[in-house]
C-alpha positions in Angstrom: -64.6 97.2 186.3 -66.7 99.9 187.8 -69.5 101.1 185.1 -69.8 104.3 186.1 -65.8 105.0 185.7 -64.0 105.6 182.6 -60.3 104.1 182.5 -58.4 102.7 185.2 -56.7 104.9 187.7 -53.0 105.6 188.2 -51.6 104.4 191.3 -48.3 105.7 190.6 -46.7 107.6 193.7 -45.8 111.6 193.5 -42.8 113.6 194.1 -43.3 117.1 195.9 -40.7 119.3 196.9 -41.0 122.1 198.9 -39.0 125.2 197.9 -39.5 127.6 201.2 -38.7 131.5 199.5 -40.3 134.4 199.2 -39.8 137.5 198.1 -42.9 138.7 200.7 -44.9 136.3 202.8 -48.6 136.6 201.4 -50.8 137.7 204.6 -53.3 134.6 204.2 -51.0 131.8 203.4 -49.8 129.7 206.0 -47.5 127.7 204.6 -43.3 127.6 205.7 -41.7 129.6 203.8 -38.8 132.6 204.6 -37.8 135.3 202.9 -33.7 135.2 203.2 -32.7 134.0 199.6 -29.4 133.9 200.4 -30.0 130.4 201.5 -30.7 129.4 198.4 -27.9 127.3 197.4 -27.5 125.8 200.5 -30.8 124.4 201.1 -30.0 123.0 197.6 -27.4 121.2 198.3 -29.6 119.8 201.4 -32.1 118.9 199.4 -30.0 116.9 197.4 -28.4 115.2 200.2 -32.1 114.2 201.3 -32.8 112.6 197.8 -29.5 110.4 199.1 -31.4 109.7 202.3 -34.9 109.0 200.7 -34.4 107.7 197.2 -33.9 104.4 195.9 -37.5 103.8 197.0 -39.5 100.4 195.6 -42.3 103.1 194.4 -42.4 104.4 190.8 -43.6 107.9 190.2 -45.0 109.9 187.4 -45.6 113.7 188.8 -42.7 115.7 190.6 -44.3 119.1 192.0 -42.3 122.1 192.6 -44.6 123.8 195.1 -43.3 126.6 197.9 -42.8 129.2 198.7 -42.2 130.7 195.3 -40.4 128.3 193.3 -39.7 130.4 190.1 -37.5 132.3 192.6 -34.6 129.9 191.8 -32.4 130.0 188.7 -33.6 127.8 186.0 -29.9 125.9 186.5 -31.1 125.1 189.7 -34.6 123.9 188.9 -32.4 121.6 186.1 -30.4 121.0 188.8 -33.0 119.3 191.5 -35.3 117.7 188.2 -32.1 115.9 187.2 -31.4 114.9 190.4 -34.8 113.2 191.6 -34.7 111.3 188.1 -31.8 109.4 189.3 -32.5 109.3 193.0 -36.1 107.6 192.1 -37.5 106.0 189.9 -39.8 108.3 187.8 -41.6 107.7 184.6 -40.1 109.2 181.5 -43.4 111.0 181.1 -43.9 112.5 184.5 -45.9 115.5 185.0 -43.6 118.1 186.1 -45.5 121.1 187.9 -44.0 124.1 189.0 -45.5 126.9 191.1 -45.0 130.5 189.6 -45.6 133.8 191.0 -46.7 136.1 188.0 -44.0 138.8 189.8 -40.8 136.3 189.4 -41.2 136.0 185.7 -39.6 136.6 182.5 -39.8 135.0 179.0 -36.5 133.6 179.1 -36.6 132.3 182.3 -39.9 130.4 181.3 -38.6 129.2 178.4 -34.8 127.8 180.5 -37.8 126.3 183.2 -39.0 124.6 180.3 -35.8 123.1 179.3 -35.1 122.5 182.6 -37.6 119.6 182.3 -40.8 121.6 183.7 -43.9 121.0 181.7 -47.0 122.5 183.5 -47.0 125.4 185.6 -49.3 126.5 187.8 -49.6 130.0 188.6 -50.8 132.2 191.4 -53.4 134.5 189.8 -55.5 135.0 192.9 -57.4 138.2 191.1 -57.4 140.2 188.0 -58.0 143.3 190.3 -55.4 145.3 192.2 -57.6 145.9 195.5 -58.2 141.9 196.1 -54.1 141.4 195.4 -53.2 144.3 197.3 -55.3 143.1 200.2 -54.0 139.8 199.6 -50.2 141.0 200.3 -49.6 139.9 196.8 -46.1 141.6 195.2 -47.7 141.3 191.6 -50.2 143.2 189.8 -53.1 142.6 187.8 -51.4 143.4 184.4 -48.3 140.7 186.0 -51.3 138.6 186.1 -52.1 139.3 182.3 -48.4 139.5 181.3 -47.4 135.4 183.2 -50.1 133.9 181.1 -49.1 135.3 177.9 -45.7 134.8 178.7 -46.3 131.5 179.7 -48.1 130.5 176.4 -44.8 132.4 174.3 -42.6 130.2 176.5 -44.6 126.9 175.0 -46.3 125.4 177.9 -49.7 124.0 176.9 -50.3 122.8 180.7 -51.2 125.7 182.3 -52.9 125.8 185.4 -54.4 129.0 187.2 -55.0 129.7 191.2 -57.8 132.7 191.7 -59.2 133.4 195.7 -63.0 134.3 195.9 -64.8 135.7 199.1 -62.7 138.6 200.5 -64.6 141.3 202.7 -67.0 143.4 200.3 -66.4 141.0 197.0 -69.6 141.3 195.1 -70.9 138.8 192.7 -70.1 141.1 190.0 -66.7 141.2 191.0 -65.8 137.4 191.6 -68.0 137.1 188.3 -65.5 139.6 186.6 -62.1 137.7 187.2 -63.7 134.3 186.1 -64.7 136.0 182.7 -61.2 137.2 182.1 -59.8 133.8 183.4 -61.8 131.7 180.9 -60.7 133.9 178.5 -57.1 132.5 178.5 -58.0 129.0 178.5 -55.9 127.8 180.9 -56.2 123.8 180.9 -56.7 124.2 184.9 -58.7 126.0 187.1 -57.8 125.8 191.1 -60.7 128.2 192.4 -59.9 128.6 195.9 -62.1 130.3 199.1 -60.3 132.5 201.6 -59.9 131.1 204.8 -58.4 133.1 207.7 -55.4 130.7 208.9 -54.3 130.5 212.6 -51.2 132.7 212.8 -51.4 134.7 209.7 -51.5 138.3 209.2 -54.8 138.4 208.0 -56.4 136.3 210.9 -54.8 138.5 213.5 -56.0 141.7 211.3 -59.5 139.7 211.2 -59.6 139.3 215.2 -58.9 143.1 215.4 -61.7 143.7 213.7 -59.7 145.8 210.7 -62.5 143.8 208.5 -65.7 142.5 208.2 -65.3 138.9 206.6 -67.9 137.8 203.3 -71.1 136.6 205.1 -71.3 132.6 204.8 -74.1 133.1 202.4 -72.8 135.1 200.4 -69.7 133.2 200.2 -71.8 130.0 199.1 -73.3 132.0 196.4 -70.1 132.7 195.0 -69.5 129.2 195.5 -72.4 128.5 193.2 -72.0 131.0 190.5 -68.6 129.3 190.0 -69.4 126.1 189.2 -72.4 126.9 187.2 -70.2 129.8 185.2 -67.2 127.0 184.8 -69.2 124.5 183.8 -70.7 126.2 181.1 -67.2 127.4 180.0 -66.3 123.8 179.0 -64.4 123.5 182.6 -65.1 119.5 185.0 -65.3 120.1 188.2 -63.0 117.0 190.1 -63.1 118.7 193.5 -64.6 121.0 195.3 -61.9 123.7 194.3 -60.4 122.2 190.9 -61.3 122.3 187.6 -60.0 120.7 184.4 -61.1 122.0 180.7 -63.2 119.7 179.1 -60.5 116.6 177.7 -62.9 116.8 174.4 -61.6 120.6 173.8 -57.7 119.9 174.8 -57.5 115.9 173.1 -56.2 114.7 177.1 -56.8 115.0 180.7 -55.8 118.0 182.0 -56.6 117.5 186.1 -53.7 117.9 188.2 -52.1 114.4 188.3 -50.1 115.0 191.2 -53.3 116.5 193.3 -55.5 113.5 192.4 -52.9 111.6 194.6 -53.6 113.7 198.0 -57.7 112.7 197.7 -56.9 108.8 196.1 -55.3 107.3 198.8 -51.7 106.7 196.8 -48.3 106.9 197.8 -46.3 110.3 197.7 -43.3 111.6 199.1 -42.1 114.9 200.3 -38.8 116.4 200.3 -37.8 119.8 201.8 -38.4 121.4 205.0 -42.4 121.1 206.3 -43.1 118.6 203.4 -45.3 115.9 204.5 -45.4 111.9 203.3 -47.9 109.1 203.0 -47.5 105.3 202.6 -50.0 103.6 204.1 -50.9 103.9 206.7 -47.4 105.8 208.0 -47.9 109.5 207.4 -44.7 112.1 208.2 -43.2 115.3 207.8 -40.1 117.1 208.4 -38.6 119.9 210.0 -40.6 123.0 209.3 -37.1 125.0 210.4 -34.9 125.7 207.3 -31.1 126.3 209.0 -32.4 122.9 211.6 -33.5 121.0 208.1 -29.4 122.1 206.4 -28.3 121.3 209.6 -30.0 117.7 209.7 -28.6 116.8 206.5 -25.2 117.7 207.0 -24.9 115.6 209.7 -26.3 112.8 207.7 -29.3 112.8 209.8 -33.0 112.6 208.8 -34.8 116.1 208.4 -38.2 114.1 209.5 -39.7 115.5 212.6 -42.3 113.6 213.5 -44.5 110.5 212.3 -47.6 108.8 212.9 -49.5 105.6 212.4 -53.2 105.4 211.5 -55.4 103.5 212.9 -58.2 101.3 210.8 -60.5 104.2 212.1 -58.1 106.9 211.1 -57.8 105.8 207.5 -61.6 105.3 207.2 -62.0 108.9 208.0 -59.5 110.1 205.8 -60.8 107.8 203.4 -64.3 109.7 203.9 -63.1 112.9 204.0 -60.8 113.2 200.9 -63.0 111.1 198.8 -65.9 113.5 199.1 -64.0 116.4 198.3 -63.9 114.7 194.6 -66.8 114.6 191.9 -66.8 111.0 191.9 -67.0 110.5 195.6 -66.3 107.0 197.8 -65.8 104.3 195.1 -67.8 101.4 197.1 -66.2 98.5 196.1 -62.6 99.4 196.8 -63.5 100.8 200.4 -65.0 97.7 201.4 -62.2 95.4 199.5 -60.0 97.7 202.0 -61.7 98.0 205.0 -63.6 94.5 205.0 -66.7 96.0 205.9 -69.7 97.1 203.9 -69.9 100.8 203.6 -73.9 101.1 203.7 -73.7 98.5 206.5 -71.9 101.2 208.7 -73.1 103.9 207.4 -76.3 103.8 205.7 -78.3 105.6 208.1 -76.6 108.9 208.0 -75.9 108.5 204.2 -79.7 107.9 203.3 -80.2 110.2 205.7 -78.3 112.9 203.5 -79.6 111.5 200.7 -83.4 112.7 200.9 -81.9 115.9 202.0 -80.6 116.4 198.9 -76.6 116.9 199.9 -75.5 113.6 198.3 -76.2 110.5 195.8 -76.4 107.3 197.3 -75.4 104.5 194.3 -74.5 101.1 194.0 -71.1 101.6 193.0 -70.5 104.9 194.5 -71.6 107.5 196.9 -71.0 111.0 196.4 -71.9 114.6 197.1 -74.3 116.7 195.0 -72.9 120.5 194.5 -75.2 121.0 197.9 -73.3 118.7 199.7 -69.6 119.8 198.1 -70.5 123.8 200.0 -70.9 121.7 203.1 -68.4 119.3 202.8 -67.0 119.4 206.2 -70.7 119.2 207.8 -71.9 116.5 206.2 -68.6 114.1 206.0 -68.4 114.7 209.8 -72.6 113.5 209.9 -71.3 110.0 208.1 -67.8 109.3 210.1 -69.5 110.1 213.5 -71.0 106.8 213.0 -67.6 105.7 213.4 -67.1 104.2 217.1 
């Protein structure tokens, strides 16, 4: 075993299903997802009939993730409705993690509580700010006392998984404003952190409002100041940072693990499987997705036909760069031994050079049993992973 790892990792597969409503498309998220409810019960009943075309799968999973869209717009009955369904469609530990994505406007206590019973047992919600400009700005339909009023409810309801999403480096944000909402966020305590930099999406409302110049965006520096600030302010709030955007409260202060289990499965190279239109699935090395049209995805399975759109193969070289990529978006970085018991070849052999390289200028660590980036490297992630795969032929 690895000695500079602690416990062995999970390699069991996840579960995400995409629930595509909206009350209001959000003006920087890019994601499929419609705001015609009324389809609510029929893209249900799809969904179910995928589960008939997908399940029975060798794989065992321990996470199911409710992500969207907005799922906390359905009824708790259906929530109870799709859980119960995916338990006997696969075959999914009896102590999954169950995450569900909540928009702090969709909330009540008693729905909480019925999401709860439902089988849900970590949420995860969209905060974004504390402040009404960055959430007006944002196209968000909650407020900043919504904000307040989820995560209280949420802790009356009983969870004690409770994850929180905030956005940093919109136009004008100051340090003392970014600084502001992480204050009030550690203040709740949530056992999950997902700190998030805005990016200006191709065919969103705020990139087209960007490329008519109705804004200036953050400066890069700036930004990476920010970037800075919150790692050094979480850190010293008892928070790990995992990845370049997530952090977990300190398992010392909570008595377990609190990083998003079903996340860790995206950057680890393990199985998952997406249901829902414009979900996406991985089993090595076949990746695919489906249908990112809802009525074309209802339509699909009512004719008993697969909602899946398209799907690839990766190459060797594809999956070293994915492996390269996604690895050093972690804390822990490439584990060496399991890349070269993959790949057959010696990382350092092939990519020595560059790494050392990095190394001396001070954007990564270069060990025996791992290599991986230093909080200088993690703000340039994208730079210097694309230095080491270029060695790549």
């Amino acid at each position: 075993m690895n000695p500079e790892i602690q416990g062995e990792p999970d390699f069991s597969a996840g579960l995400y299903i995409h629930i595509p409503f909206c009350l209001r498309k959000c003006s920087y998220c890019n994601f499929f997802s419609i705001t015609d409810i009324t389809l609510q019960n029929e893209f249900i009943n799809a969904l179910l009939g995928e589960m008939l075309l997908a399940g029975n799968s060798e794989l065992v999973f321990n996470t199911i993730y409710l992500g969207g869209g907005t799922p906390s717009l359905l009824e708790p009955a259906q929530t109870a409705k799709i859980i119960s369904a995916a338990y006997k469609r696969f075959n999914i530990s009896i102590a999954a993690e169950i995450t569900m994505e909540v928009n702090p406007g969709t909330v009540t206590l008693a729905r909480l509580k019925e999401f709860k019973k439902a089988g849900v047992n970590r949420i995860n919600i969209g905060i974004q700010s504390f402040q009404d400009k960055n959430l007006n700005f944002l196209g968000r339909i909650h407020s900043a006392a919504d904000a307040v009023f989820g995560i209280q409810t949420a802790r009356d309801a009983g969870f004690d998984n409770i994850g929180l999403d905030l956005i940093y480096g919109l136009p004008e944000q100051s340090v003392e404003s970014w600084t502001a909402d992480l204050k009030k966020t550690v203040k709740f305590r949530p056992e999950h952190l997902s700190c998030y930099i805005l990016t200006y999406e191709k065919g969103t409302p705020l990139q087209q409002a960007r490329k008519n110049n109705s804004f200036c965006p953050l400066p890069e520096r700036t930004v990476g100041t920010l970037f800075e600030i919150t790692t050094c302010f979480l850190k010293e709030n008892a928070y790990e940072q995992y990845e370049i955007s997530n952090f977990a409260l300190d398992a010392k202060i909570v008595g377990t693990d609190r990083r998003s289990r079903h996340n860790q499965k995206y950057w680890s190279n393990i199985p998952y499987i997406g249901l829902g239109p414009s979900a996406h699935s991985y089993i090595e090395p076949a990746r695919w997705w489906n249908t990112s049209n809802l009525k074309e995805y209802i339509k699909s399975i009512a004719e008993n036909r697969s909602p899946i759109m398209e799907k690839e193969l990766l190459t060797r070289e594809q999956q070293i760069m994915e492996s390269i990529f996604l690895g050093m978006r972690t804390s822990e970085g490439i584990d060496i031994e399991k890349f070269e018991q993959r790949f057959g070849s010696g990382f350092y052999d092939q990519f020595g050079k560059t790494v050392y390289y990095l190394e001396k200028k001070g954007y990564l660590t270069a060990g025996q049993y791992r290599c991986a980036l230093t909080p200088k490297g993690l703000l340039l992630h994208d730079s210097v992973t694309s230095m080491i795969v270029g060695n790549l032929p």
